[in-house]
Backbone as JSON, one array per atom type, in Angstrom:
{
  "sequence": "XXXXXXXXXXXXXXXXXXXXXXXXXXXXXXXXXXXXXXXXXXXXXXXXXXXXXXXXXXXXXXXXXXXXXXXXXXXXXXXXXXXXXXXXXXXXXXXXXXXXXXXXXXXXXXXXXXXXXXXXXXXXXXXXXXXXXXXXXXXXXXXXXXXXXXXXXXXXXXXXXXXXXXXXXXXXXXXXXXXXXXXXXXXXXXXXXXXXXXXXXXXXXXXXXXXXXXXXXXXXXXXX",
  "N": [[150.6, -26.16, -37.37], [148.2, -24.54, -36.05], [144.75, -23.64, -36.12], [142.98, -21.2, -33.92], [140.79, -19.29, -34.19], [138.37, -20.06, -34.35], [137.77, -20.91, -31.92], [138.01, -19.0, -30.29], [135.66, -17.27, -30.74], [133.66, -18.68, -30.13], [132.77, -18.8, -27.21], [131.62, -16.51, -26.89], [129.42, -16.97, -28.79], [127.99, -18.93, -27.24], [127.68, -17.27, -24.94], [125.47, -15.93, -25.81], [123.5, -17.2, -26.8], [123.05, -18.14, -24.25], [121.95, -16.17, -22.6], [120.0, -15.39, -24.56], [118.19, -17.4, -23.65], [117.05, -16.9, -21.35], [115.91, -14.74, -21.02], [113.04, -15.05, -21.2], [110.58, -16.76, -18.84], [108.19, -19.21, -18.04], [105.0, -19.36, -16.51], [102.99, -21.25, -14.18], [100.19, -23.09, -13.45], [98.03, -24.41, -11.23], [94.58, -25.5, -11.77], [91.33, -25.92, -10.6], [88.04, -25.43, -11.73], [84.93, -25.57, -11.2], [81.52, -25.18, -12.39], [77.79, -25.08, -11.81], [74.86, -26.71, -12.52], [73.2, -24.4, -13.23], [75.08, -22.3, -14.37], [76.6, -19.51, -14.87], [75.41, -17.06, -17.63], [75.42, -16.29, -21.12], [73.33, -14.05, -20.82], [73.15, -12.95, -18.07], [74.25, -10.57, -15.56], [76.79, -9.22, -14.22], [78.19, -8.28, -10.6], [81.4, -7.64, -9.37], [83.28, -8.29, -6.7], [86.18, -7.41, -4.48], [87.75, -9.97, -2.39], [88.44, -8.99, 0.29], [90.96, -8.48, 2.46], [93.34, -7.58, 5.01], [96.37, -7.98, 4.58], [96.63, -7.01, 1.59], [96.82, -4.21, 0.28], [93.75, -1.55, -0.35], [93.57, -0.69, -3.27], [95.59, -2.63, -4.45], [93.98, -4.78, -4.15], [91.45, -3.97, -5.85], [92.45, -3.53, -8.18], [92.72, -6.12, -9.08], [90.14, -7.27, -9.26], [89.47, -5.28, -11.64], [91.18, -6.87, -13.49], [89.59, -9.0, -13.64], [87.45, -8.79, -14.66], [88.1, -7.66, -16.6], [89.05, -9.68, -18.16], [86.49, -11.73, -18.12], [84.8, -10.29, -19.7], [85.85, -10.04, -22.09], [85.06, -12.47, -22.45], [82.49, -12.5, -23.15], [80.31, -11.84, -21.84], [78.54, -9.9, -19.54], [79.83, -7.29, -17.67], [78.76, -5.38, -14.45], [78.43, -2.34, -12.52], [77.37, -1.77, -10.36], [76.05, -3.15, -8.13], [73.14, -3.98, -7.6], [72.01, -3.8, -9.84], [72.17, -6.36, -11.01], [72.45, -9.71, -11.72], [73.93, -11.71, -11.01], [76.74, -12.0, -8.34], [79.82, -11.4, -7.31], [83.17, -12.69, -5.82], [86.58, -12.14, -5.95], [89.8, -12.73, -5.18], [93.46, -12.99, -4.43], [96.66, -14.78, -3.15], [99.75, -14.71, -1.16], [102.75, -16.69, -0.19], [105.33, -16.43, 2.81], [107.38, -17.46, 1.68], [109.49, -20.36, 1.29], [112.49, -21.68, 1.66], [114.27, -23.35, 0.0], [116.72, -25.91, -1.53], [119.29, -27.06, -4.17], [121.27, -28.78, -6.95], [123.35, -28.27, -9.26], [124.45, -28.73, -12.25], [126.72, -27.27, -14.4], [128.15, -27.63, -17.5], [131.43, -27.7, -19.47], [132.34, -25.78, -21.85], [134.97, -26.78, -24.96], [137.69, -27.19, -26.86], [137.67, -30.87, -28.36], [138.98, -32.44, -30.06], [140.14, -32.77, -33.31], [138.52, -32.47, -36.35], [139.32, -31.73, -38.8], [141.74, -31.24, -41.32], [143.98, -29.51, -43.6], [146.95, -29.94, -45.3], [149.4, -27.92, -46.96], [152.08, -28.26, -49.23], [155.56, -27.18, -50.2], [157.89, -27.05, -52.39], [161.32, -26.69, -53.25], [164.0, -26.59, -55.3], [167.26, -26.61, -55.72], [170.1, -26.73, -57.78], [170.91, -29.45, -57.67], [169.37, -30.52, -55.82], [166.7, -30.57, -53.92], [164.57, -29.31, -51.88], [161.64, -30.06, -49.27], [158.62, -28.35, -48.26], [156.2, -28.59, -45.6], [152.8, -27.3, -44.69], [150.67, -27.55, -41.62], [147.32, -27.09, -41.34], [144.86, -27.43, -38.93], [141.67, -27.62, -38.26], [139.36, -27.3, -35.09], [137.59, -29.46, -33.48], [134.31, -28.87, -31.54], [133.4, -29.16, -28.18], [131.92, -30.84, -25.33], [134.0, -30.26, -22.41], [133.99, -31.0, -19.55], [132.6, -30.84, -16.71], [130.56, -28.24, -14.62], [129.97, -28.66, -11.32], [127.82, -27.66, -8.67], [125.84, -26.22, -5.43], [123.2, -25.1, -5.22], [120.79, -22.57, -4.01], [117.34, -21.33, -3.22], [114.59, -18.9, -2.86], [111.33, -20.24, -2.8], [108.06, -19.71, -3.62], [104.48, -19.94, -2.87], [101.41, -19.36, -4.86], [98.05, -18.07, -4.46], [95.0, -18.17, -5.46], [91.56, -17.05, -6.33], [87.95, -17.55, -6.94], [84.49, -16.89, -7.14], [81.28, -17.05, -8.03], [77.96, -15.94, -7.38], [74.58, -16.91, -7.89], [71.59, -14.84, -7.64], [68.58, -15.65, -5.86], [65.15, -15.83, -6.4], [64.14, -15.33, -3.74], [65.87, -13.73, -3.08], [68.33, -14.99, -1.62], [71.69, -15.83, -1.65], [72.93, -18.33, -4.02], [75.8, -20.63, -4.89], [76.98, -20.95, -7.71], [79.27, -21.51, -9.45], [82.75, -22.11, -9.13], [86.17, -21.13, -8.71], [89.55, -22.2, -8.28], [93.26, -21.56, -7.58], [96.51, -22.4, -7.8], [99.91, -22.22, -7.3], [103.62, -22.38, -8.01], [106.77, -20.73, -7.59], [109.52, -19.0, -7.8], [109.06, -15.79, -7.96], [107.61, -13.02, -6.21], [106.4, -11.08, -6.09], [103.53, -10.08, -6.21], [101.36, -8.07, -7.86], [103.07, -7.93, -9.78], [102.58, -10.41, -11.24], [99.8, -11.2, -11.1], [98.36, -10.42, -13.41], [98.75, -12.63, -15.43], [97.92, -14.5, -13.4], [95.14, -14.31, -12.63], [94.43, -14.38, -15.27], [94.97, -17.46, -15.53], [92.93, -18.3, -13.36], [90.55, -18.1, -14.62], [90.43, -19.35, -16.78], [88.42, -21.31, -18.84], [86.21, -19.5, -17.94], [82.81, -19.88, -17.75], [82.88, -22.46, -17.21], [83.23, -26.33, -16.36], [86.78, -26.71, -14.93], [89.89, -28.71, -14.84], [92.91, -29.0, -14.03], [96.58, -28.39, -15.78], [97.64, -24.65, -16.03], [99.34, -23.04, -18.51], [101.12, -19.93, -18.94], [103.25, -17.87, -20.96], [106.31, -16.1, -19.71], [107.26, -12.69, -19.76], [107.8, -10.78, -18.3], [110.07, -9.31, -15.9], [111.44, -10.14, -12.45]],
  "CA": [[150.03, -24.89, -36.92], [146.95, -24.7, -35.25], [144.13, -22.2, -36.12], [142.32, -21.28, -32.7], [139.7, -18.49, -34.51], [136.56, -20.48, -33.99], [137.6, -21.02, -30.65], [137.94, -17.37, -29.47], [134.49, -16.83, -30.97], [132.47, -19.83, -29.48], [132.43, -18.37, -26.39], [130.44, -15.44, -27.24], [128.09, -17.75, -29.22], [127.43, -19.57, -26.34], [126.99, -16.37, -23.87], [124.12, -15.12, -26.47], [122.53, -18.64, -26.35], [122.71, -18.49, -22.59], [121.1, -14.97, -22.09], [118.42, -15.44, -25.03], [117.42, -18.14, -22.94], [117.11, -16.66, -19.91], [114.88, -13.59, -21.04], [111.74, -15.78, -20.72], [110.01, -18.13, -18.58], [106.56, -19.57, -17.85], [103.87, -19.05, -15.03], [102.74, -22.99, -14.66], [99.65, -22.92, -12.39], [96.84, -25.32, -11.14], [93.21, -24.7, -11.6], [90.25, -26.37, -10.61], [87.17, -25.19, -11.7], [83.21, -26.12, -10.99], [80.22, -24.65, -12.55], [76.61, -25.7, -11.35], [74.05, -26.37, -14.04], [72.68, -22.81, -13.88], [76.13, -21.57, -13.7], [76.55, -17.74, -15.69], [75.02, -17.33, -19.08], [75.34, -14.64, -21.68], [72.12, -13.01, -20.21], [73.83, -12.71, -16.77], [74.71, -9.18, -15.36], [77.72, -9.68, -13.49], [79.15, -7.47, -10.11], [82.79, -8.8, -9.25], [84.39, -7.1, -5.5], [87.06, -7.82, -3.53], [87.81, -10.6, -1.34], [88.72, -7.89, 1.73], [92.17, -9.08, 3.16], [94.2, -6.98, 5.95], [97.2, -8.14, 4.47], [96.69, -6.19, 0.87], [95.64, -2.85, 0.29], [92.64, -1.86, -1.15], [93.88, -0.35, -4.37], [95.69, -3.86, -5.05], [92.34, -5.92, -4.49], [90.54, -3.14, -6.96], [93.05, -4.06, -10.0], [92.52, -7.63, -9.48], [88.64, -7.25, -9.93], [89.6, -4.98, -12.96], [91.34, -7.85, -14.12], [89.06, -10.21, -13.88], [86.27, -7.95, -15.7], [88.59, -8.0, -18.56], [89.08, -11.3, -18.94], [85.6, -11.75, -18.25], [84.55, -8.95, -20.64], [86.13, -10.77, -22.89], [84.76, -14.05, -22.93], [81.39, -11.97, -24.04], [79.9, -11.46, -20.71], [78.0, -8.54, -19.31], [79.79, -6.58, -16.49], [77.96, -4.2, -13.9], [79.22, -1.22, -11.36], [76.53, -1.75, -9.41], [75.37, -4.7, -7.36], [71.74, -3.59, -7.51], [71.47, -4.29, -11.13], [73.33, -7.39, -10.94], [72.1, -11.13, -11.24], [74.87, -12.55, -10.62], [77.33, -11.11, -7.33], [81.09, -12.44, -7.43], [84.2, -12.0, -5.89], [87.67, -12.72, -6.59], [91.03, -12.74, -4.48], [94.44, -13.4, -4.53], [97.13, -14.47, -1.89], [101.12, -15.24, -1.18], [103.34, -16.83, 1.32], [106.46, -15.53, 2.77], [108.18, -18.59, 1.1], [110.01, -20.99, 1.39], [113.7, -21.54, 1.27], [114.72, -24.9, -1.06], [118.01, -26.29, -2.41], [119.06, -27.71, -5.82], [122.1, -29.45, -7.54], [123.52, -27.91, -11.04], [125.82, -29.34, -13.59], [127.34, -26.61, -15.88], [128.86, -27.69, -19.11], [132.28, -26.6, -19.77], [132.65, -26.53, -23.96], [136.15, -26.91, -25.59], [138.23, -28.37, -27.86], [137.98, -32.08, -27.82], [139.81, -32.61, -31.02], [140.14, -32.46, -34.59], [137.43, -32.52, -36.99], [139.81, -32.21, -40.4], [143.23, -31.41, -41.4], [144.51, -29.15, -44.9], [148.18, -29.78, -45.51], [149.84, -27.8, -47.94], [153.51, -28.77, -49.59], [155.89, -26.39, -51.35], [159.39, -27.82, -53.08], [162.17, -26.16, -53.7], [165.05, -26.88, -56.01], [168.74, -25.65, -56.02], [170.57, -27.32, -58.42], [170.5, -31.09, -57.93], [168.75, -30.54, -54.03], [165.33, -30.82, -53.27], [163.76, -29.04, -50.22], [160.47, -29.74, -49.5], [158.52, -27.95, -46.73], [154.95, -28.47, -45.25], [152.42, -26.69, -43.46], [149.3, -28.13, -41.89], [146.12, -26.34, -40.37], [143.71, -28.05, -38.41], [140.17, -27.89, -37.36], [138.87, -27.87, -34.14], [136.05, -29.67, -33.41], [134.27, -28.59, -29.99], [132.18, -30.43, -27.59], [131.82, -30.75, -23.35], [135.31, -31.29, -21.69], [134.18, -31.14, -17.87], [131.27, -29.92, -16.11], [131.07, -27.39, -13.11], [128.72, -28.91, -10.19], [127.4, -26.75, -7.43], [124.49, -26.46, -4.67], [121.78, -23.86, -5.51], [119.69, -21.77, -2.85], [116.46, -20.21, -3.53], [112.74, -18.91, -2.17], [109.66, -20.58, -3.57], [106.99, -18.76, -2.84], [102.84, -20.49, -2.73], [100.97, -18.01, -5.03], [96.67, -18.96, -4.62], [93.51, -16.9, -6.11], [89.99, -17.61, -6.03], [87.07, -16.79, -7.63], [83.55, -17.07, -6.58], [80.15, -16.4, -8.33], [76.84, -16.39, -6.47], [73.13, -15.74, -8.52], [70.77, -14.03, -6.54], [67.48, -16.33, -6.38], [64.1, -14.64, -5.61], [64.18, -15.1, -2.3], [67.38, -12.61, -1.95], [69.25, -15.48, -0.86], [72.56, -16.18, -3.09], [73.12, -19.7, -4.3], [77.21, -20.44, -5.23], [76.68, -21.31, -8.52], [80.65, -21.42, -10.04], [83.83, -21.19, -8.18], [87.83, -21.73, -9.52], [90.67, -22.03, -7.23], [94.65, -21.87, -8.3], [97.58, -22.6, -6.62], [101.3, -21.79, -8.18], [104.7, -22.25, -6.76], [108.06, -20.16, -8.24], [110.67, -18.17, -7.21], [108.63, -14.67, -7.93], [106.99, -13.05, -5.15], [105.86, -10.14, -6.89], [102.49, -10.87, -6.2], [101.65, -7.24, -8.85], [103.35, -8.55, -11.28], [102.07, -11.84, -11.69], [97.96, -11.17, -11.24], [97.51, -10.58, -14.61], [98.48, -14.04, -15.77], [97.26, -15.8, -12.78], [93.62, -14.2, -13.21], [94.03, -15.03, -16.9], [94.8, -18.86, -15.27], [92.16, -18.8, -13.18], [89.37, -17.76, -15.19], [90.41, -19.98, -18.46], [87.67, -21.73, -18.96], [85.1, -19.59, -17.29], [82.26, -20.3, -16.23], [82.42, -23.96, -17.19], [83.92, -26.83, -14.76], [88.33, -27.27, -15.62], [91.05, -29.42, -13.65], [94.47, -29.29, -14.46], [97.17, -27.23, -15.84], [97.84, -23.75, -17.43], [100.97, -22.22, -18.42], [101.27, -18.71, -19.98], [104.84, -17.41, -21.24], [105.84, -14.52, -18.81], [108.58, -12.05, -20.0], [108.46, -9.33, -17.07], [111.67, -9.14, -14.94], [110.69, -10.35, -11.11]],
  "C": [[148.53, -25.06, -36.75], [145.99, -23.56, -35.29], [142.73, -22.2, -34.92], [141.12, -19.97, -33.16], [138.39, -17.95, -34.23], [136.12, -20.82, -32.5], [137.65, -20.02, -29.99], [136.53, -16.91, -29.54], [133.11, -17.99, -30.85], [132.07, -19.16, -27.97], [131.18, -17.32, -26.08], [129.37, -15.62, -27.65], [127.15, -17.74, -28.02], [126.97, -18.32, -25.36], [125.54, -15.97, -24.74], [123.28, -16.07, -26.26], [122.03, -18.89, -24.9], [121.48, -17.16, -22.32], [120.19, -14.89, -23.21], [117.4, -16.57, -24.4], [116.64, -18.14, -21.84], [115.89, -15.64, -19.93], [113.62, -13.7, -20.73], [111.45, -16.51, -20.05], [108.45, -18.11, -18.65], [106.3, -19.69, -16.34], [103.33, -20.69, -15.47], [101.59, -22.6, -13.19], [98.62, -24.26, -12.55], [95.88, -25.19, -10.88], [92.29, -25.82, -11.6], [88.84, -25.76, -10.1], [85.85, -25.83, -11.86], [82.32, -24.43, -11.12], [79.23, -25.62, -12.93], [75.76, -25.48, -12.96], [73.25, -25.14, -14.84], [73.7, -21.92, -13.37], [75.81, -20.39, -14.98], [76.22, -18.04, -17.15], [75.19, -15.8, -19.47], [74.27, -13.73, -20.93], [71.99, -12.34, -19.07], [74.37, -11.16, -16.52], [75.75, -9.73, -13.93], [78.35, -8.71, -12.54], [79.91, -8.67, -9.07], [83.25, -7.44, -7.85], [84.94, -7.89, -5.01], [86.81, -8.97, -2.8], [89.18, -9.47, -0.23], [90.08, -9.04, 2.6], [93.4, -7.76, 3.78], [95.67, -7.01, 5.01], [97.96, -7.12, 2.77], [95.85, -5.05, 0.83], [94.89, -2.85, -0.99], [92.42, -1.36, -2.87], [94.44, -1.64, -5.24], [94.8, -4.64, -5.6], [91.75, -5.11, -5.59], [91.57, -3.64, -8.16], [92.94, -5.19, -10.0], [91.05, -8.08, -9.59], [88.58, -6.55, -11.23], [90.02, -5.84, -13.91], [90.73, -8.81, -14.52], [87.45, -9.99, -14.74], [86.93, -8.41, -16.67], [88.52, -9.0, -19.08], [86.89, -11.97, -19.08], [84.76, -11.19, -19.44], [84.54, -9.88, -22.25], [85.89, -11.97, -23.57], [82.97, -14.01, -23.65], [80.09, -11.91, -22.8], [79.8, -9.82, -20.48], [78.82, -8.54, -17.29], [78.75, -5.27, -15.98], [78.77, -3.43, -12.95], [78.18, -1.11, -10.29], [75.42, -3.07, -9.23], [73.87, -5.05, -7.41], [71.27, -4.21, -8.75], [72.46, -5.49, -11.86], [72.35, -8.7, -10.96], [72.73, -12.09, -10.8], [76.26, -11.61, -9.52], [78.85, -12.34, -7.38], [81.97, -12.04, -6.95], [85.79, -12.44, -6.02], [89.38, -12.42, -5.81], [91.95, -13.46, -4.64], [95.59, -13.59, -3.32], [98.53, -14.55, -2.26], [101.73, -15.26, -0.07], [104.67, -15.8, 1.48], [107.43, -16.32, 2.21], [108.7, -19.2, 2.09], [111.63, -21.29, 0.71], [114.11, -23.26, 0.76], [116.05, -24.83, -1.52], [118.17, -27.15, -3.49], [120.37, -27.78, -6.43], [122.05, -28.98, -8.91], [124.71, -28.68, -11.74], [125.78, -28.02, -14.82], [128.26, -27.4, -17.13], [129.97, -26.87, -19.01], [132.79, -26.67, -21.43], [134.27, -26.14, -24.0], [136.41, -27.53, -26.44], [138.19, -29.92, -27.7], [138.62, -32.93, -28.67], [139.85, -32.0, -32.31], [139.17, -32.62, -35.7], [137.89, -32.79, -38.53], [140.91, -31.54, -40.35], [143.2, -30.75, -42.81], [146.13, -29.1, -44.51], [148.3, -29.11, -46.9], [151.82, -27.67, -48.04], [154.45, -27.92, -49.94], [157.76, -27.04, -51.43], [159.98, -26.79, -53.68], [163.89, -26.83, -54.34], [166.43, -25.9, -56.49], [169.8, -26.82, -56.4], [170.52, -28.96, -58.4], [170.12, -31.15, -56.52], [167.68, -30.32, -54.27], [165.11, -30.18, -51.95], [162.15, -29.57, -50.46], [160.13, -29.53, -47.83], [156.84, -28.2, -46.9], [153.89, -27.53, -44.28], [150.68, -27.44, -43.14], [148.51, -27.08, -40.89], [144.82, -27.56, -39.64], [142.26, -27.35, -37.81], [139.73, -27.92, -36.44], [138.22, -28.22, -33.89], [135.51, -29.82, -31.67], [133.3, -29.32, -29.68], [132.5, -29.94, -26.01], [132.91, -31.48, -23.17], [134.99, -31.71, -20.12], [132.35, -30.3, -17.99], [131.47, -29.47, -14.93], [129.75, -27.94, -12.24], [129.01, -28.2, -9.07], [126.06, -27.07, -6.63], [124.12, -25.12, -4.62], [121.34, -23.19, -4.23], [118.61, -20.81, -3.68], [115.56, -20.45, -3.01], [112.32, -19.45, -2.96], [108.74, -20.05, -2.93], [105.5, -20.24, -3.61], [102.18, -19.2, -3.51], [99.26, -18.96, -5.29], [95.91, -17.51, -5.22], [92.6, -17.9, -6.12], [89.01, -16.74, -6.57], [85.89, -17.69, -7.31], [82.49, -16.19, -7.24], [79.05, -16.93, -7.81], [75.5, -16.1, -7.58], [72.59, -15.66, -7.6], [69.4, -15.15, -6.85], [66.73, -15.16, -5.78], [63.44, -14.52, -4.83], [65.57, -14.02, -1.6], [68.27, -13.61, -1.59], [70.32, -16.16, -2.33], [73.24, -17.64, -2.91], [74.88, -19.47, -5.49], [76.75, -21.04, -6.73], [78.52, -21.77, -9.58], [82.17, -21.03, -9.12], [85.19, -22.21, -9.28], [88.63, -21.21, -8.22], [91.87, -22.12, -7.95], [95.43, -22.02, -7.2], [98.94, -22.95, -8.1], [102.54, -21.44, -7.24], [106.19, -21.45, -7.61], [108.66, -19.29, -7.34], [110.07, -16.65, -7.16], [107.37, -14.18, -6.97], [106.04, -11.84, -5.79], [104.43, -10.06, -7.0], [101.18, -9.59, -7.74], [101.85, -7.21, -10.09], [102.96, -9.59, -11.93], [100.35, -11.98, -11.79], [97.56, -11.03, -12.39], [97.41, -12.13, -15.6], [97.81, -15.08, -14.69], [95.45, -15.84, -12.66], [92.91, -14.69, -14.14], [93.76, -16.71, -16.29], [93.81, -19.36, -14.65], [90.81, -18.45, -13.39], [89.35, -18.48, -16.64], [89.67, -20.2, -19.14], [86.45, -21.39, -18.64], [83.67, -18.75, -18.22], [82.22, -21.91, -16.66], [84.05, -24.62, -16.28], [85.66, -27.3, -15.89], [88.54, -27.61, -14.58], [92.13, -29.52, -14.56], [95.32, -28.51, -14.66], [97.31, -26.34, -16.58], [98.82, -23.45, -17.15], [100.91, -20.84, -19.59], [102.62, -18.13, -19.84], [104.89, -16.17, -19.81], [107.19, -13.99, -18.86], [109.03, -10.89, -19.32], [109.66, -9.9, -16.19], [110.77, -9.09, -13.64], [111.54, -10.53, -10.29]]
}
């Protein structure tokens, strides 16, 4: 006799394992930043506007300069609301394609039984007059593992997601010298371009105002 228990309730394991997995991923982006030797200093008064693009409206571009105050803000930097009383003039934009359509090869796992793991027999004897019965019963174990795997061919968009950031100081001739700039570039399946500005601002301001190359990744648990 065969006790199938642990095998009715593996399944369910495994769905919870699948969908706690799933709840999160990561934003993976690439940033390379340059700042000049009199790039922004605490003493700096900082106004941040739009990079002006047809393609978003102008309420979008305004939360992605709010964003980039904050993070700014944050790093112990002086923001301004007005350009006038500003030493430093900056601005900061974000873009996205219409994607791109890619394909991709999966292997599912199919779990099951793949044998036995251990074995309890138990005996019981019976006696009627000079006869002997004896009867057994055994239980087994299952021990599970990968019997097969399910292969398929994938389809999905990738989308191009870029931002940019640009600070100028004012010299005292009026004329503004670039003093710091960061560029990103990020490729995933989420187009969302809304949803994703607050980590890709965070990515491309990591380090600022000093010079980075390479990569950031911040968790990202919104639904896209």
């Amino acid at each position: 006799m065969c006790d199938f228990k642990l095998y009715k309730k593996f399944p369910i394991i495994l769905l919870f394992f699948l969908l706690s997995a799933c709840t999160s991923t990561h934003i993976q982006s690439h940033v390379e930043s340059f700042g000049a030797f009199d790039t922004v200093n605490y003493g700096d008064k900082l106004f941040i506007a739009p990079y002006h693009s047809s393609k978003h409206q102008e309420l979008e571009q305004n939360t992605w300069v709010e964003l980039a105050q904050i993070e700014i803000k944050n790093k112990g930097y002086t923001i301004v609301d007005d350009a006038k009383n500003a030493t430093i003039l900056a601005i900061v934009g974000l873009d996205i394609d219409s994607g791109k359509d890619v394909s991709y090869t999966y292997s599912i796992p199919q779990f099951g039984v793949i044998g036995n793991s251990a074995s309890n027999t138990s005996a019981t004897a019976t006696t009627f007059g000079n006869m002997t019965t004896y009867s057994a019963n055994t239980t087994y174990t299952p021990q599970y593992g990968i019997v097969g795997y399910n292969n398929g061919i994938g389809h999905e968009t990738i989308f191009n997601r870029t931002a940019a950031f640009y600070a100028f100081r004012i010299m005292h001739d009026g004329k503004p010298k670039l003093i710091y700039s960061s560029r990103l570039s990020s490729n995933g399946s989420c187009s969302l371009l809304s949803t994703l500005a607050p980590l890709l601002i965070k990515s491309l301001l990591v380090d600022f105002p000093l010079t980075h190359s390479g990569t950031v990744q911040y968790k990202f648990d919104s639904n896209c």
